[in-house]
N, C-alpha and C positions, 0 to 999 in steps of 0.2 A: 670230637677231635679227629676218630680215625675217619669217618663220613670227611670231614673237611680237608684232610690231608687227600685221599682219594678222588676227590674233585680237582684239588691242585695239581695234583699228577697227572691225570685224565687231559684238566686242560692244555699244560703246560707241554706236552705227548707232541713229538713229529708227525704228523701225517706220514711221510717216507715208513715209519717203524710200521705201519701198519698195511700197506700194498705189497700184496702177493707180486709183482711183479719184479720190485724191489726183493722181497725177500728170495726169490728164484733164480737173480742174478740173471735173468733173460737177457740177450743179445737186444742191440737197438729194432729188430725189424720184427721185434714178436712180441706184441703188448698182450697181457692177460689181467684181465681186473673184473671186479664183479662185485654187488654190493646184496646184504642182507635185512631186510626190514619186518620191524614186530610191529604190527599196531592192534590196541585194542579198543573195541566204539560200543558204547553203548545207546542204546534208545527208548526215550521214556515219552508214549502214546503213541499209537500206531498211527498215521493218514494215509497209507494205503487201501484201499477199498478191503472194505469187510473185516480190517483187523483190529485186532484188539491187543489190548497188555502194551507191553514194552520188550526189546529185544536187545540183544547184544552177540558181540563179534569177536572171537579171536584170529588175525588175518597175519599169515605169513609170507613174504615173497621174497625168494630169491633170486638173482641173476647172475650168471657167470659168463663172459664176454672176453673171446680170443680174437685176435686180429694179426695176420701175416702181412707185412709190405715190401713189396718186390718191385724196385724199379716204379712202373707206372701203373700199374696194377697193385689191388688191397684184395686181402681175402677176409670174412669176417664168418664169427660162429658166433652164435650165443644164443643161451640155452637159460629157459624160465623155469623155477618150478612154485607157484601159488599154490596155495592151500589154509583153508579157513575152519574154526572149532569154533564147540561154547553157540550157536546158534540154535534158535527156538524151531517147533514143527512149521511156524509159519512165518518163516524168514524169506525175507526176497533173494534167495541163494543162488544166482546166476552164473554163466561162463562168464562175467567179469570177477568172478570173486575165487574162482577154482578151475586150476588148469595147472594139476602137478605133471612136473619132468616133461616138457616137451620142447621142441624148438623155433624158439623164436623170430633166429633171423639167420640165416645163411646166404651169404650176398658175397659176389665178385665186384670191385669196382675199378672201373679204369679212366685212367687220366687221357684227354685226347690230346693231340697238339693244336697247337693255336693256327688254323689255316687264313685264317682271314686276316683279324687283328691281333698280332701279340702279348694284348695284355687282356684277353679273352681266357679266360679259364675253366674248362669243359669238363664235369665229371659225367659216368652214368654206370648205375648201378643193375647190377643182374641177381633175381632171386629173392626169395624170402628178406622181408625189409618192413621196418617201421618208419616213420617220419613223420613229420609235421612240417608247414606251409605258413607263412603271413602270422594272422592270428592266432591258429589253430580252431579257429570255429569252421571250418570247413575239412578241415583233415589232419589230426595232430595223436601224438603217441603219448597217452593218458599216464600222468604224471602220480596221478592217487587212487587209481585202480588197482585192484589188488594183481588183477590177471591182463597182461595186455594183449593186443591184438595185434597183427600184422596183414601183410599182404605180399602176393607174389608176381612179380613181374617186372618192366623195366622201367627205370626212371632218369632223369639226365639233372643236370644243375649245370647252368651257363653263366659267371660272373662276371661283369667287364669291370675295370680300370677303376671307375665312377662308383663301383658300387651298386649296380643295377644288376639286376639279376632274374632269372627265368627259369622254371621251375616245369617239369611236365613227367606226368608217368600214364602209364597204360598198367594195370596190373588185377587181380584176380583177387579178392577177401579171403582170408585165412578164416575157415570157420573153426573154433575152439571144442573143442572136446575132452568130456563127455560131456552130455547136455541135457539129461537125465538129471530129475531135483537126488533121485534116492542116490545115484552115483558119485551128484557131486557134494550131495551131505557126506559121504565113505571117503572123499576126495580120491576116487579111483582113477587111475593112470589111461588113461587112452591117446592114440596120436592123433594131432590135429591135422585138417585137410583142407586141401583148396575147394573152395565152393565155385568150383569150375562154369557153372549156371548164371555165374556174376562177373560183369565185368566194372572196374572203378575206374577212371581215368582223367585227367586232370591237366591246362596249362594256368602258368600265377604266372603275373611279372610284375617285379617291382622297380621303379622308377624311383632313385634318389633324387631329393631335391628340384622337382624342374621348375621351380620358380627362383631357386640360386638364391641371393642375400635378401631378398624381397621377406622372403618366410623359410630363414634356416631349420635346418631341421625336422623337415614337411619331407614326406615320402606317401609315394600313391603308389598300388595296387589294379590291376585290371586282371581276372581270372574269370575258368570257365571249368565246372565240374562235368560229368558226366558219369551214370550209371543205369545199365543195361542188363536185365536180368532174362532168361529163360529156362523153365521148367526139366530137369533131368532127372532122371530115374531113381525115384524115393528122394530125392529134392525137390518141393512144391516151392513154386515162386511166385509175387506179387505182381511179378509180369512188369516191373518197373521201366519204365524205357524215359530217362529224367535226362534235361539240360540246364547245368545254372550257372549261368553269368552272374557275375559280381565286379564291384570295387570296393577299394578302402583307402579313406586320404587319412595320417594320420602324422601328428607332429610329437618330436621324442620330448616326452617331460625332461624337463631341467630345473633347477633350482632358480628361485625368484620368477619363474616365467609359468603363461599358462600353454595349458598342452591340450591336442583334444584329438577324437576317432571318430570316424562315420562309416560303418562296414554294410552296404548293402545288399541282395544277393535275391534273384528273380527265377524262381524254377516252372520251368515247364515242361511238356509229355505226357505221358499215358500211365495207369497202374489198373490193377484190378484191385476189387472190393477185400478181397480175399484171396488165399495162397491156393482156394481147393480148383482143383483140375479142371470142374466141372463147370468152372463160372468163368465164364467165357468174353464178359463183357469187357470194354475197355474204357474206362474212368479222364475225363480229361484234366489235366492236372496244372493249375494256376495261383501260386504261392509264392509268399515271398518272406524274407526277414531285414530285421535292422536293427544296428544297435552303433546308438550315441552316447559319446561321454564329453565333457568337459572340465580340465583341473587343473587346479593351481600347485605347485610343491613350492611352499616355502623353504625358507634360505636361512635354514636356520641346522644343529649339528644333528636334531633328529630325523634331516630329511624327510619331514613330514609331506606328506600330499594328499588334498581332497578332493573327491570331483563327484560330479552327479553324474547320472548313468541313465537308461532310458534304452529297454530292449524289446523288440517286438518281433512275435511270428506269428504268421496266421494260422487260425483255425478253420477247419470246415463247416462251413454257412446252412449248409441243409444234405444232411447226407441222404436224400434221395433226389437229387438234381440231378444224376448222372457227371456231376464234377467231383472233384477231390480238389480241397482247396487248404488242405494241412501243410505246411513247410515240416517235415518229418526232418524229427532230428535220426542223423545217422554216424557219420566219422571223425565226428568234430569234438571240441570240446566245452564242458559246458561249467567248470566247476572255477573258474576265475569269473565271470562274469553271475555267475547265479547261487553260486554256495557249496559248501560240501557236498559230497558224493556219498562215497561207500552205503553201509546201510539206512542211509538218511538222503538227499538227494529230491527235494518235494518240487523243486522247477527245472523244469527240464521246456529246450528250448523248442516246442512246438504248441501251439493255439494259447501263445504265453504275451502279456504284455506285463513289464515289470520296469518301476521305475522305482529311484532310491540315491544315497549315497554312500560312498567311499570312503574309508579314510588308512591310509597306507602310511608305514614310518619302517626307516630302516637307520640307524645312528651309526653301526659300523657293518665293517663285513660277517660277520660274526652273526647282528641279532637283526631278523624283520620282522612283518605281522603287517596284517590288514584285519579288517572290520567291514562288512557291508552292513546297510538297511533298505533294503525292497521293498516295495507294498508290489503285490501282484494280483492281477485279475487273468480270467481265462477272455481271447481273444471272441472266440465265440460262445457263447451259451451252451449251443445244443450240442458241440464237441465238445470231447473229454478232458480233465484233467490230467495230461497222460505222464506227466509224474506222479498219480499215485492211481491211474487205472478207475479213478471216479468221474461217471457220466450220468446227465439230466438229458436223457432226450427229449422232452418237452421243452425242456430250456427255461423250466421256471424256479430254478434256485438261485437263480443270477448270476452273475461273474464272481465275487471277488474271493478270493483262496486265502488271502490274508495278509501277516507281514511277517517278514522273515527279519531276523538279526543275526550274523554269522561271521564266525571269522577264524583266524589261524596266528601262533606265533609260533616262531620258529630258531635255535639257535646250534651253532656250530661249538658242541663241547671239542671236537681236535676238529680245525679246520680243515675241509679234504678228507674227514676219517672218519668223523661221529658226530653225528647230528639228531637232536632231540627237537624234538615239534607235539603242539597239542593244542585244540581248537573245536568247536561245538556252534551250535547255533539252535535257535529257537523260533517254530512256526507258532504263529499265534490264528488261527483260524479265523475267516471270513464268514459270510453267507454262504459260500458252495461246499467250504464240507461241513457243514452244518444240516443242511436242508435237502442235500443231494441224495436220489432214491439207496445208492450202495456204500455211499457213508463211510469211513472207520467210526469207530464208536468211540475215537478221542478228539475235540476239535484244536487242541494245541499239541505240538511235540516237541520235545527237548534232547538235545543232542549231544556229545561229547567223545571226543578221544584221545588217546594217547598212541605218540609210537616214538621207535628208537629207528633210525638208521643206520649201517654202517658200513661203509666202504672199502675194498680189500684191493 
């Protein structure tokens, strides 16, 4: 009864009761909010290369997020601190999972005035900043990472009338720190830095509707990345000198109708084999990715919707061609199209071909959840599996990694204020980590976690 009663309360709770911003009586021109998340994951069979047993996660992140608006100018701060326990000696313990007390974003933005057309509307941002673009598979601020990442430099957003809009930045990788396993098993404090060495820079535009009633609902895409690396002092670099043009035509699901994506994106340029000084050579670099869907959401109160999926990146063909022919994943995101992340995470989107289906349902505002099923093969043989770091350079264990089952639900105990989510997935192993010479020693793995969110 008192368990039931406290659930009643809980839900039945304002949002308003629970924003620091509300509760500080702040004036209209100074927002302060910030949100705290517990989650815990555990993992039963390692496919990581070489490990073994089962692991688990205690991951904590906090965010705390101030914003000043003046006229036509916005000031913004916000400040992250992650930090993760309860992990084994042979945990994959990365700067995505640890990165206490540091700062996140501090950004000027200004509004321009409309010199052309009037109903143009120009922002552009100065300074440390996160964002995401289109899909987010090209550049998006990681949603289930424990520790995020940002970048430093300028960016603009141009929106007209119609809904068309234009996207472009020039800015520098916020490298995370510390990046030491011993450091960030202690979750030691250090400040993060620009990785000045690097440059990331990007234009997206998106076009509403240009075929109007013919096919409502249809929005296309045309973008071009770019990222430029070179070597600076105790910074060794890949010497990446990359260009990638893309599109994406995609129409918005709706109820009784079918909806679909096709994201394709062609890189090319130069890299080195390796970061070290000494190696001189330059790799020429011809890659590509893609990824299609197709679905239907029925018309019905659970807003269900299913769709097949179909994702492709290349891998490299013969790594002694003198080519590099990997689409390396780097700023994007990967965990809506291929499955959970955190300490589980077995596809990731580079020398990957995965195909499968969907099935997504949302009934109110309150509760949703999806479900994937992937079967995945690796794109080439004698490239790596580089979600779990296992490679056959003879290329005689085969392609396929296996199939995956995964998914998430999620619901809002106070709408705006508390939200509970918990979701796992399960690899079931192919021929490559079975047969492949550095192997984990489990060929299925099992996944699971829990967390709380809550927003202040």
């Amino acid at each position: 009864m008192l368990a039931a009663g406290l659930v009643a309360a809980a839900t039945s709770a304002r949002a308003d009761a629970w924003l620091l911003g509300e509760a500080l009586g702040l004036p209209d021109w100074l927002t302060v909010a910030g949100e705290s998340r517990l989650r815990f994951e555990t993992l039963d069979g390692q496919f990581r290369a070489g490990g073994r047993g089962g692991d688990q996660q205690l991951a904590l992140r906090t965010l705390l997020y101030a914003e000043v608006a003046r006229g036509s100018a916005t000031f913004a701060f916000e400040v992250q601190d992650a930090r993760a326990w309860r992990h084994d000696a042979g945990s994959p313990l990365t700067t995505g999972m640890v990165n206490p007390v540091d700062v996140l974003q501090a950004w000027a933005r200004f509004r321009l005035p409309a010199q052309i057309d009037p109903a143009l509307s120009t922002e552009v941002w100065l300074g440390r900043q996160t964002f995401s673009i289109g899909s987010g598979r090209q550049v998006e601020r990681f949603e289930f990472a424990n520790a995020l990442s940002g970048f430093t430099g300028l960016r603009f957003r141009a929106v007209g009338a119609a809904g068309h809009e234009l996207h472009g930045f020039y800015t520098t990788p916020v490298a995370r720190r510390p990046d030491h396993r011993a450091e960030l098993a202690d979750n030691a404090a250090e400040a993060d830095r620009e990785a000045w060495g690097r440059r990331f820079w990007g234009l997206h535009y998106r076009h509403a509707e240009p075929l109007g009633t013919r096919l409502p609902r249809l929005w296309t895409e045309a973008f071009v990345y770019g990222l430029t690396e070179s070597d600076r002092a105790g910074e060794p670099t890949l010497e990446r000198r990359y260009v990638t043009p893309g599109i994406r035509v995609f129409r918005v699901p709706q109820a009784g109708a079918w909806d679909f994506e096709l994201e394709s994106a062609w890189r090319t340029g130069s890299r080195r084999a390796s970061a070290d000084p000494a190696d001189r050579e330059d790799l020429d670099v011809s890659a590509w990715m893609l990824f299609a869907g197709l679905g239907w959401t029925f018309d019905v109160a659970a807003r269900v919707r299913l769709a097949l999926e179909y994702s492709h990146t290349t891998g490299d063909r013969d790594p002694d061609d003198g080519n590099y022919d990997q689409y390396e994943y780097s700023f994007g995101g990967r965990r809506t199209d291929l499955g959970n992340t955190g300490i589980f995470g077995p596809l990731l989107p580079a020398n990957l071909r995965a195909a499968g289906l969907r099935v997504e349902f949302r009934p109110d505002t309150r509760l949703d959840g999806r479900v994937i099923w992937k079967r995945a093969w690796l794109d080439e043989a004698r490239d790596a599996w580089v979600g779990a770091g296992v490679r056959d350079p003879a290329g005689a264990s085969g392609r396929s990694i296996g199939r995956l089952v995964d998914g998430r639900v999620r619901y809002w105990v106070v709408p705006g204020a508390l939200r509970a989510e918990a979701g796992g997935g399960v690899l079931r192993g192919g021929r490559f980590p079975r047969e492949a010479p550095n192997a984990a020693a489990a060929e299925d793995s099992r996944y699971g976690y829990l967390q709380v969110t809550v927003y202040f």
